[in-house]
Structure formats: C-alpha cells, structure tokens
mmCIF file of the N, C-alpha and C atoms, coordinates in Angstrom:
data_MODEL
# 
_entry.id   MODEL 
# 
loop_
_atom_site.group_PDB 
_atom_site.id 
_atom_site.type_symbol 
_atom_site.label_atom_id 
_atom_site.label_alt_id 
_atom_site.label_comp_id 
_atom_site.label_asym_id 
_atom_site.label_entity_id 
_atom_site.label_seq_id 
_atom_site.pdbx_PDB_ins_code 
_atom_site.Cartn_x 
_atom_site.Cartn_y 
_atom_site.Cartn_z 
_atom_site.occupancy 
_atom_site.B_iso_or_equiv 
_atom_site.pdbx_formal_charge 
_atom_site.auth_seq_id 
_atom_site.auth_comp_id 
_atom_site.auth_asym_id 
_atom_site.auth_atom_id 
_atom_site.pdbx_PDB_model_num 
ATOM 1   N N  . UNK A 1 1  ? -14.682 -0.734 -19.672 1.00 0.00 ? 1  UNK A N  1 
ATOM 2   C CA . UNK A 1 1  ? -13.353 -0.173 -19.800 1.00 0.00 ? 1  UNK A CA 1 
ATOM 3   C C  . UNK A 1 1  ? -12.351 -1.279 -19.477 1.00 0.00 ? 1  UNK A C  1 
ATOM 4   N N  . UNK A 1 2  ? -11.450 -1.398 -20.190 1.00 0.00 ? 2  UNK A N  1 
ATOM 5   C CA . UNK A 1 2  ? -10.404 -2.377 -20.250 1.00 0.00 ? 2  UNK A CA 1 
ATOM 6   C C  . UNK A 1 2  ? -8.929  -1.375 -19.849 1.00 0.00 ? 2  UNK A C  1 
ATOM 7   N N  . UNK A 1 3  ? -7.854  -2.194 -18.895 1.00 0.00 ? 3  UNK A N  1 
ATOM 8   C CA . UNK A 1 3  ? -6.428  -1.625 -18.836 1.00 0.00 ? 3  UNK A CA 1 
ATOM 9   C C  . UNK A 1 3  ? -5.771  -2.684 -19.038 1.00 0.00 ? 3  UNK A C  1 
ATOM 10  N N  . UNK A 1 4  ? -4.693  -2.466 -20.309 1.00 0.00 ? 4  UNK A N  1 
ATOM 11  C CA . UNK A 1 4  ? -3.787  -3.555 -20.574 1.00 0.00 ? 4  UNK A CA 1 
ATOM 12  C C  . UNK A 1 4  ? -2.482  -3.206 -19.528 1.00 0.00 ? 4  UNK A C  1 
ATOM 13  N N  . UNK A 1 5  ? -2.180  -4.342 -18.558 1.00 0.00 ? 5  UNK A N  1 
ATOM 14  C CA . UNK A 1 5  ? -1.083  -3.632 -17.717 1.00 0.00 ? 5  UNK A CA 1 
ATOM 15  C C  . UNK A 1 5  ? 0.164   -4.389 -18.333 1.00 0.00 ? 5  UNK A C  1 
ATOM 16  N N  . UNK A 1 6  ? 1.249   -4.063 -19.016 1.00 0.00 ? 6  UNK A N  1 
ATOM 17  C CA . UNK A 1 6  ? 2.696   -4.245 -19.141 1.00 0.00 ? 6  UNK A CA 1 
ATOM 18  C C  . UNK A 1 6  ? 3.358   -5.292 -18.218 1.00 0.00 ? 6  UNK A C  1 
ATOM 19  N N  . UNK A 1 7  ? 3.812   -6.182 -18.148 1.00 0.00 ? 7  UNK A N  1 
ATOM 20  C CA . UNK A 1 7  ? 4.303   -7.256 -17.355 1.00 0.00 ? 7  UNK A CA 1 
ATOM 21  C C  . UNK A 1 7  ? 5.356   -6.553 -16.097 1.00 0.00 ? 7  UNK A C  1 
ATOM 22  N N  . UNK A 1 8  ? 6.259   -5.652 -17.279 1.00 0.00 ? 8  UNK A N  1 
ATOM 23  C CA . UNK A 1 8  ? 7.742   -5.084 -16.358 1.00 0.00 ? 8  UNK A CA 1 
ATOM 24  C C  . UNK A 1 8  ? 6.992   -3.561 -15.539 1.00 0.00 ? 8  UNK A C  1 
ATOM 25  N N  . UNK A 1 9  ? 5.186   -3.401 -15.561 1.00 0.00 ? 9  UNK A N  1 
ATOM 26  C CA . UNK A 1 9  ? 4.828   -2.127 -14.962 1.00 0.00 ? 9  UNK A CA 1 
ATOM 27  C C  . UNK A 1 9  ? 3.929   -2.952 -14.094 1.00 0.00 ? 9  UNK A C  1 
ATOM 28  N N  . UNK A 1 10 ? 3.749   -4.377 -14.007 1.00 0.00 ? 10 UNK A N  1 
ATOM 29  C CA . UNK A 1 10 ? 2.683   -4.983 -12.740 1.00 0.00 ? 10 UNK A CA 1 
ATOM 30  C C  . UNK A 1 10 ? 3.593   -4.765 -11.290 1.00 0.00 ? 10 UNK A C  1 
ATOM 31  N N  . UNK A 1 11 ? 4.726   -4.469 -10.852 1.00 0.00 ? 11 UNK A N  1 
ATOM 32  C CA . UNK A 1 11 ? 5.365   -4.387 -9.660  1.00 0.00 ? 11 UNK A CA 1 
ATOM 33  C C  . UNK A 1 11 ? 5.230   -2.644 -9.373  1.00 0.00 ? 11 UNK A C  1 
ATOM 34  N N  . UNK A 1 12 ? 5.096   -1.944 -10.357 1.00 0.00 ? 12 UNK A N  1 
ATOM 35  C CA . UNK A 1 12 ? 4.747   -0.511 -9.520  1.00 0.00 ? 12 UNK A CA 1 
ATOM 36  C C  . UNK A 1 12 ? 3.425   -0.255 -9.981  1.00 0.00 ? 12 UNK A C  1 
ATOM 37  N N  . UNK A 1 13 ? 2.293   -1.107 -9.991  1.00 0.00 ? 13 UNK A N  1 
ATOM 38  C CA . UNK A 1 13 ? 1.018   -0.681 -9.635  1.00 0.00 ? 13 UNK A CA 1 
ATOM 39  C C  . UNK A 1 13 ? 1.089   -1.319 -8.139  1.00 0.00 ? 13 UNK A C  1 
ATOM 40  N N  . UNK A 1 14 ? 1.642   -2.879 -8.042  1.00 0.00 ? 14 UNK A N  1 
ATOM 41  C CA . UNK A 1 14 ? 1.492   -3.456 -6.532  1.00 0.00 ? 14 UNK A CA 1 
ATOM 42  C C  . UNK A 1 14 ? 1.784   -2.952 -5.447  1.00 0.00 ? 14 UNK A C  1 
ATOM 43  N N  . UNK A 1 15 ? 2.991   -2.247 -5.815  1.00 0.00 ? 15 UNK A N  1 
ATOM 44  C CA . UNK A 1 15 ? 3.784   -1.778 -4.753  1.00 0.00 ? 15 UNK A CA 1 
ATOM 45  C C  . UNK A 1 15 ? 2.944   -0.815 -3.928  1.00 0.00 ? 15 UNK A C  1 
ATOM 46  N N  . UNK A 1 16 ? 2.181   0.470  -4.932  1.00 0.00 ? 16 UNK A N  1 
ATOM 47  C CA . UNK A 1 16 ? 0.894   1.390  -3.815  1.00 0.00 ? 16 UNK A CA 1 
ATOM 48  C C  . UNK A 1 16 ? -0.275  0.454  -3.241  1.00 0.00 ? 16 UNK A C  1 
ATOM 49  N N  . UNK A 1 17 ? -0.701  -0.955 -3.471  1.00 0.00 ? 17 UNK A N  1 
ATOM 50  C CA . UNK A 1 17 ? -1.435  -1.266 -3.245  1.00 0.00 ? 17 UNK A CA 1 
ATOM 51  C C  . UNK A 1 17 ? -1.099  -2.557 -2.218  1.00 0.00 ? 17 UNK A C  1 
ATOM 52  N N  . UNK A 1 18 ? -0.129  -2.311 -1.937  1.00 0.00 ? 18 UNK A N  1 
ATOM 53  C CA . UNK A 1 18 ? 0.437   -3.303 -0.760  1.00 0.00 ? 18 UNK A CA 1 
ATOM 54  C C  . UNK A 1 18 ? 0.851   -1.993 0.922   1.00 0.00 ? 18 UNK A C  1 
ATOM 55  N N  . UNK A 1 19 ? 0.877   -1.078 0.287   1.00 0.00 ? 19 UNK A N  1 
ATOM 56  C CA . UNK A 1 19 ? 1.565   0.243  1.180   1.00 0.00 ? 19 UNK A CA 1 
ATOM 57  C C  . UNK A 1 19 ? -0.134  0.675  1.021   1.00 0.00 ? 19 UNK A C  1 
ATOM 58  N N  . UNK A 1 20 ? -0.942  0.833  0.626   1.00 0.00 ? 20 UNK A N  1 
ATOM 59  C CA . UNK A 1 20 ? -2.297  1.202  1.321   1.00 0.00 ? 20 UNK A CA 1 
ATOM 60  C C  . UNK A 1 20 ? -3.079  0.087  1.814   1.00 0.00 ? 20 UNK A C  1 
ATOM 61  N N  . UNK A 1 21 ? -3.165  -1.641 1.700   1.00 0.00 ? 21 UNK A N  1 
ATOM 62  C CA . UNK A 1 21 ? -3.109  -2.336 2.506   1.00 0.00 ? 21 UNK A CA 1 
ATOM 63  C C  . UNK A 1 21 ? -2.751  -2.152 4.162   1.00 0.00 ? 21 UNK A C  1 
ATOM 64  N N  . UNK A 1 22 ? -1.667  -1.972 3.769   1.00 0.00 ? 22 UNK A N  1 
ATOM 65  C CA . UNK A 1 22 ? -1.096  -2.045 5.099   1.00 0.00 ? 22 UNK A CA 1 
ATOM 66  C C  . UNK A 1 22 ? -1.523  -1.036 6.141   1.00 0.00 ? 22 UNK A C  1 
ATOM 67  N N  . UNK A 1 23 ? -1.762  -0.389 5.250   1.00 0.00 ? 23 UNK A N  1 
ATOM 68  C CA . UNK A 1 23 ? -1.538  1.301  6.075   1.00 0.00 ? 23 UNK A CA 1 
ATOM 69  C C  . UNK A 1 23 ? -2.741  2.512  6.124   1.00 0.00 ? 23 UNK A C  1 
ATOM 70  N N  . UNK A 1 24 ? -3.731  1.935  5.004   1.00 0.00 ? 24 UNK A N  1 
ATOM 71  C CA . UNK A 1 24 ? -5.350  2.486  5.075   1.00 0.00 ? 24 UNK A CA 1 
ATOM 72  C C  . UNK A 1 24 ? -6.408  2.119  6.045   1.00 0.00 ? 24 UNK A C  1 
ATOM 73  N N  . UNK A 1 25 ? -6.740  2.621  6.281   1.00 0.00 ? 25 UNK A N  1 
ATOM 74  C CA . UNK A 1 25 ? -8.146  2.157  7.723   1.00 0.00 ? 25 UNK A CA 1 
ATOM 75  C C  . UNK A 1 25 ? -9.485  2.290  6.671   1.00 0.00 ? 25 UNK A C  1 
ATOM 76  N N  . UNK A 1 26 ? -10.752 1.403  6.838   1.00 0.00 ? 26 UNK A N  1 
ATOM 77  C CA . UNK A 1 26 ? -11.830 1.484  6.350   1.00 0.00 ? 26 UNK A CA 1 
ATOM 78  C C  . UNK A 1 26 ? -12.248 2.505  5.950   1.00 0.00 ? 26 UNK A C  1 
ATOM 79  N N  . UNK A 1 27 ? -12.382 4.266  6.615   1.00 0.00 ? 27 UNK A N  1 
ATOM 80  C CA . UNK A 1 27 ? -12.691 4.862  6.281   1.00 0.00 ? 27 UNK A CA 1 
ATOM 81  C C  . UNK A 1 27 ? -11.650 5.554  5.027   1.00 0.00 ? 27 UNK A C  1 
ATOM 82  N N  . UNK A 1 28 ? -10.666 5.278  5.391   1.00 0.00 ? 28 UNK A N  1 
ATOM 83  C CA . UNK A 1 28 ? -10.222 6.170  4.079   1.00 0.00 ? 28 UNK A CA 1 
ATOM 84  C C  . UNK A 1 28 ? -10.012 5.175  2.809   1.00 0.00 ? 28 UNK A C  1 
ATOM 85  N N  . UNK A 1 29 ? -10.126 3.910  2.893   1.00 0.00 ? 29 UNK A N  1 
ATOM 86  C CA . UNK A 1 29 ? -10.561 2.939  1.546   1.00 0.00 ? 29 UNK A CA 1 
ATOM 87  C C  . UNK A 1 29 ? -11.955 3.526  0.867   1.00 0.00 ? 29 UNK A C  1 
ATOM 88  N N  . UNK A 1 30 ? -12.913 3.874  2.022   1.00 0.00 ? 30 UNK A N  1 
ATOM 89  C CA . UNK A 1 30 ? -14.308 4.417  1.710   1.00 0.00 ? 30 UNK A CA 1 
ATOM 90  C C  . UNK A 1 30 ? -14.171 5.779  1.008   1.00 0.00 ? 30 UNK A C  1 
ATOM 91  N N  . UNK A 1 31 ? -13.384 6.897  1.143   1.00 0.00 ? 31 UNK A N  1 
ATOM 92  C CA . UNK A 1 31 ? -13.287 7.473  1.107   1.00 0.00 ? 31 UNK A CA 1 
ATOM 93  C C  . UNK A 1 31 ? -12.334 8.161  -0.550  1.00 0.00 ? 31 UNK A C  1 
ATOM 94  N N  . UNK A 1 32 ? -11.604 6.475  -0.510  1.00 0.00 ? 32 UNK A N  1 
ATOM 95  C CA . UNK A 1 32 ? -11.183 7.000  -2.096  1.00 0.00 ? 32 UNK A CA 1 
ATOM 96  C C  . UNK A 1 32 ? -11.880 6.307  -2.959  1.00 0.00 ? 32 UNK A C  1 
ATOM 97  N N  . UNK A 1 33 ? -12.663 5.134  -2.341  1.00 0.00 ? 33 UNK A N  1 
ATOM 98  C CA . UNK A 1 33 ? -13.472 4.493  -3.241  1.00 0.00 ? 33 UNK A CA 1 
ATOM 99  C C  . UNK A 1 33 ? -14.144 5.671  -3.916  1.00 0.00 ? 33 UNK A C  1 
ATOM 100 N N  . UNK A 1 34 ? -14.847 6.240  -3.132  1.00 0.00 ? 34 UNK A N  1 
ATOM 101 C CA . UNK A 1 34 ? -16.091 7.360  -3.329  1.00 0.00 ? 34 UNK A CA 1 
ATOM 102 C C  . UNK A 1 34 ? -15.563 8.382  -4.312  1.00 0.00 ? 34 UNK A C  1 
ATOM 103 N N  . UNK A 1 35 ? -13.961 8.657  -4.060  1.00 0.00 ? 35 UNK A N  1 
ATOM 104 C CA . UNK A 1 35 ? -13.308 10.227 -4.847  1.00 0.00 ? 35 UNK A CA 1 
ATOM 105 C C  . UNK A 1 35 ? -13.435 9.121  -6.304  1.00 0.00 ? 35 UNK A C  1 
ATOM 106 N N  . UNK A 1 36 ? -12.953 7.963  -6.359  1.00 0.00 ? 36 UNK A N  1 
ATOM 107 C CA . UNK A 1 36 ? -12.990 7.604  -8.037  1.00 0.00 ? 36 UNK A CA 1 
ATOM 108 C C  . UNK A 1 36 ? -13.933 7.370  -8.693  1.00 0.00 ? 36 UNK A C  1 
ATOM 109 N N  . UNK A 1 37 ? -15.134 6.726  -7.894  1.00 0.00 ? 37 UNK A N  1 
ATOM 110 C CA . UNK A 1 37 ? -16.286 7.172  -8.598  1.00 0.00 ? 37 UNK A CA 1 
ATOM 111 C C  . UNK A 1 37 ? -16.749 8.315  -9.470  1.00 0.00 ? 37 UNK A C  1 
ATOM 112 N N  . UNK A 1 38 ? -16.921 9.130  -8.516  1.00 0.00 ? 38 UNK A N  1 
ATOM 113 C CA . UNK A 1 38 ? -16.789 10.590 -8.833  1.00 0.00 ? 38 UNK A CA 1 
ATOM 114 C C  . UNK A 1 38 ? -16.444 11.003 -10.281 1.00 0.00 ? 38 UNK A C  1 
ATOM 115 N N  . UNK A 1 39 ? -15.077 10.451 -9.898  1.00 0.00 ? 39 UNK A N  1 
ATOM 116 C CA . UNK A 1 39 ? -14.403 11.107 -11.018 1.00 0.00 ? 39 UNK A CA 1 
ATOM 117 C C  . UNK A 1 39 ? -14.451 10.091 -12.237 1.00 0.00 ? 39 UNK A C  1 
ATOM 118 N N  . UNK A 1 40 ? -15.169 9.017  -12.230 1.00 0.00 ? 40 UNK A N  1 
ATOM 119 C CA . UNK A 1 40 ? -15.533 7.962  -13.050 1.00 0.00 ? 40 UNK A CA 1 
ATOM 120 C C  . UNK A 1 40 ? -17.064 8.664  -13.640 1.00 0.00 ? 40 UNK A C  1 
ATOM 121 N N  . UNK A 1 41 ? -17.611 9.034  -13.068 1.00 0.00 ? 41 UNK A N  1 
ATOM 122 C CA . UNK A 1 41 ? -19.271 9.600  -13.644 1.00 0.00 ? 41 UNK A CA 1 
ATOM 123 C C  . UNK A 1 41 ? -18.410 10.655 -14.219 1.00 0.00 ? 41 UNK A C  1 
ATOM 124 N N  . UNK A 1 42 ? -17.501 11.747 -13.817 1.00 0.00 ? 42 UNK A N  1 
ATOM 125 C CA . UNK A 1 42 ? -17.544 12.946 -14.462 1.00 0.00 ? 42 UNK A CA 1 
ATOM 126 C C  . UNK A 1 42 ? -17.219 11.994 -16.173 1.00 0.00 ? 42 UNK A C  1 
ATOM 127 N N  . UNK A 1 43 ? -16.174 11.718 -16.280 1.00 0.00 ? 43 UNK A N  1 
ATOM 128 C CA . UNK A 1 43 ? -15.454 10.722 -17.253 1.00 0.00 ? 43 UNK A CA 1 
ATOM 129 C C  . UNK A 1 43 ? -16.907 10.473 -18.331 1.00 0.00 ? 43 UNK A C  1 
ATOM 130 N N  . UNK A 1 44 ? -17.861 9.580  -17.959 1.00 0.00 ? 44 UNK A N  1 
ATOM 131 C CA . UNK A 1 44 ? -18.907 8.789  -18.226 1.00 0.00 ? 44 UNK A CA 1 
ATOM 132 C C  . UNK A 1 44 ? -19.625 10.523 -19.042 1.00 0.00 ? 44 UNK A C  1 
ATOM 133 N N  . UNK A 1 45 ? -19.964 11.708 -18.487 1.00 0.00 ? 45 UNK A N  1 
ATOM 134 C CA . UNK A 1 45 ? -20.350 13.003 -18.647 1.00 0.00 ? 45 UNK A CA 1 
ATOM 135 C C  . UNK A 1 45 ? -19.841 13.420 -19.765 1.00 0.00 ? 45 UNK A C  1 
ATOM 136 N N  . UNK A 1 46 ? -18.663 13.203 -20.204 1.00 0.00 ? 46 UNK A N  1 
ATOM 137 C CA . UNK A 1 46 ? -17.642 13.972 -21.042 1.00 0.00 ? 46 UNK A CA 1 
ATOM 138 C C  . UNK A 1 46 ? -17.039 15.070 -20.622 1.00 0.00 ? 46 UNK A C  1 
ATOM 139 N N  . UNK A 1 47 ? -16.811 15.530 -19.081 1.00 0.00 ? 47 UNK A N  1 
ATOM 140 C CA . UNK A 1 47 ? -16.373 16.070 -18.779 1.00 0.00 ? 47 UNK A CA 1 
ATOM 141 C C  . UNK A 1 47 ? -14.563 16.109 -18.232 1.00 0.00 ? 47 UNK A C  1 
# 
C-alpha cells in the first residue's frame, strides 16, 4: 500500500505526530499500534 502525501498537507499529518510524541507513554503507542493492525487485517478481509 502506497500514500501519496500533498506537500501543503505534510504539516497537518506532523503536527498529531509531534503532540503524541510528546505526550504518549509506551503503552498507549502499543496500544494503537495494535488498534491499526486490526483494522489493517479487517481491510486485507474485505471487510
């Protein structure tokens, strides 16, 4: 799977990923890792 990201839309993907940097603890990085998976197999399912 490929995402083409837009030049003038690369500052509001960063922006959540500088604010959960900062502000996520291991377990809940673990924790959404795990929810997108998830929802990456359902995807993969055709569901």
């Amino acid at each position: 799977m490929a995402i083409d990201v837009l030049p003038e839309a690369q500052e509001d993907l960063l922006s959540p990923q500088e604010y959960m940097l900062d502000r996520w603890s291991e377990a809940d990085w673990l924790k959404a890792e795990e929810a997108i998976f998830e929802k990456l197999a359902l995807v993969d399912t055709g569901f």
